[in-house]
C-alpha positions as CSV (number, residue, x, y, z in Angstrom):
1,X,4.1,26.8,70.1
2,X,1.2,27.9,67.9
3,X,3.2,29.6,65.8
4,X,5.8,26.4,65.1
5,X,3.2,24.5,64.4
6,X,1.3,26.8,61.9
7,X,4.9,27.1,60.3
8,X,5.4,23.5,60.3
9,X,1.9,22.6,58.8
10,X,1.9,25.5,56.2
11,X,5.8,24.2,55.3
12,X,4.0,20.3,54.6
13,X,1.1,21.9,52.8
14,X,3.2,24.2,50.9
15,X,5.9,20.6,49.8
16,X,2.5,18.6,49.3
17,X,1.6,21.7,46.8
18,X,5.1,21.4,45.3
19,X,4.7,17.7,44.3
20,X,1.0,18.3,42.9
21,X,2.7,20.8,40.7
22,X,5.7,18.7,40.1
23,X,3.8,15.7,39.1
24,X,0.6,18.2,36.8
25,X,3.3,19.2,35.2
26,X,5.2,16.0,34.6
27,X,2.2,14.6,32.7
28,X,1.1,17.8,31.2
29,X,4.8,17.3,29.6
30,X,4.4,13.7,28.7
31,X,0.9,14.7,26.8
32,X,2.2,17.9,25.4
33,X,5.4,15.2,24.0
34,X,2.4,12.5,22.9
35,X,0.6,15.0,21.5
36,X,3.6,16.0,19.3
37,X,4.4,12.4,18.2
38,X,1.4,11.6,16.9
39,X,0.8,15.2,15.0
40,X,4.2,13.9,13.4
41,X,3.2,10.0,12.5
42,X,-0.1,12.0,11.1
43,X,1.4,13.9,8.9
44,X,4.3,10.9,7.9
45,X,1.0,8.3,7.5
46,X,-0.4,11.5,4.7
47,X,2.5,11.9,3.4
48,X,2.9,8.1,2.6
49,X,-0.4,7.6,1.5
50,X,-0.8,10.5,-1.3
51,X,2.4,8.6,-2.7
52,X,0.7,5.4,-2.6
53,X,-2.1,6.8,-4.0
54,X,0.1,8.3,-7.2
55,X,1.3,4.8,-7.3
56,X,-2.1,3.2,-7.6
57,X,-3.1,6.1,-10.4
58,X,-0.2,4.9,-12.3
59,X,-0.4,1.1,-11.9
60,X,-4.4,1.7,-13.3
61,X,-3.3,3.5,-16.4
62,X,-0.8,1.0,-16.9
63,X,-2.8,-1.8,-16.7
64,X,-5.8,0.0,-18.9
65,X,-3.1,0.4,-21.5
66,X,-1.7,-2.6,-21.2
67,X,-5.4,-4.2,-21.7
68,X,-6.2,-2.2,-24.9
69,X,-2.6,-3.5,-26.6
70,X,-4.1,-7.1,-25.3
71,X,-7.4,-6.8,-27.0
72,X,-5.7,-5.1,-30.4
73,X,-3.6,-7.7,-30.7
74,X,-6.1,-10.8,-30.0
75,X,-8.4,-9.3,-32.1
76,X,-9.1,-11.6,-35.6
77,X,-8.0,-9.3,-38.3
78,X,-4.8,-8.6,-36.0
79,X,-3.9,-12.4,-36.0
80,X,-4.8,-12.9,-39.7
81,X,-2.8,-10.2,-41.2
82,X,-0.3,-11.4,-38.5
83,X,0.0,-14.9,-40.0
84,X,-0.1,-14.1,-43.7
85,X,3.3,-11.7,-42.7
86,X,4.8,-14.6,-41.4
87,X,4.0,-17.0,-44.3
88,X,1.1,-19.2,-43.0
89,X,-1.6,-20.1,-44.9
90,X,-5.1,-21.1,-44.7
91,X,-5.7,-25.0,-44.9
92,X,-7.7,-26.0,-47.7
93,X,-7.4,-29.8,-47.3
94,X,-8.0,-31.1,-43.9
95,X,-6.8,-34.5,-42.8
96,X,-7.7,-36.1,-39.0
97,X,-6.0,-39.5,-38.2
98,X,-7.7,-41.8,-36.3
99,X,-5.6,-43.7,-33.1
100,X,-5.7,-47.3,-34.7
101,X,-3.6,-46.3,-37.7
102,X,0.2,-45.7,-37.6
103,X,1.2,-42.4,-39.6
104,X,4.7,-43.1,-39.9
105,X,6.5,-46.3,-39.0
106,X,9.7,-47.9,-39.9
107,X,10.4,-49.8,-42.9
């Protein structure tokens, strides 16, 4: 009767030893999977940010260039040669009118 009941305790040991494993290497799977997933949404996350970063290079030279054109062509010699081209002149006789007077009215 020993014996049976050695057998019998070794066989519960020996399926309580099976689930340990079972269940070790259940989650040693589920981190091994996690582990994978995230090396992958790493590496996705660099990849996305080196393009954004290319992005943000070229937006900055644009707007550099685009601030230089700005200045060039606010700039006063720009404007006057500008307005001579197109036929303006410079105002030699000034005239302000006043609110109380009417400039044109009808006969």
């Amino acid at each position: 009767m020993t014996r049976t009941k050695f057998n019998n305790k070794s066989k519960k040991e020996f399926g309580l030893k099976n689930i340990r494993v079972y269940l070790l290497s259940g989650v040693c799977g589920v981190l091994a999977v996690a582990s994978i997933f995230m090396t992958i949404e790493s590496a996705t996350s660099g990849s996305e940010m080196a393009s954004l970063q290319s992005k943000e290079t070229m937006l900055n030279a644009q707007q550099q260039e685009l601030q230089e054109n700005l200045v060039q062509n606010l700039s006063v010699n720009s404007l006057q040669e500008k307005s001579s081209e197109l036929g303006f002149t410079k105002v030699t006789n000034l005239v302000y009118v006043s609110e109380g007077v009417t400039v044109a009215r009808l006969p």
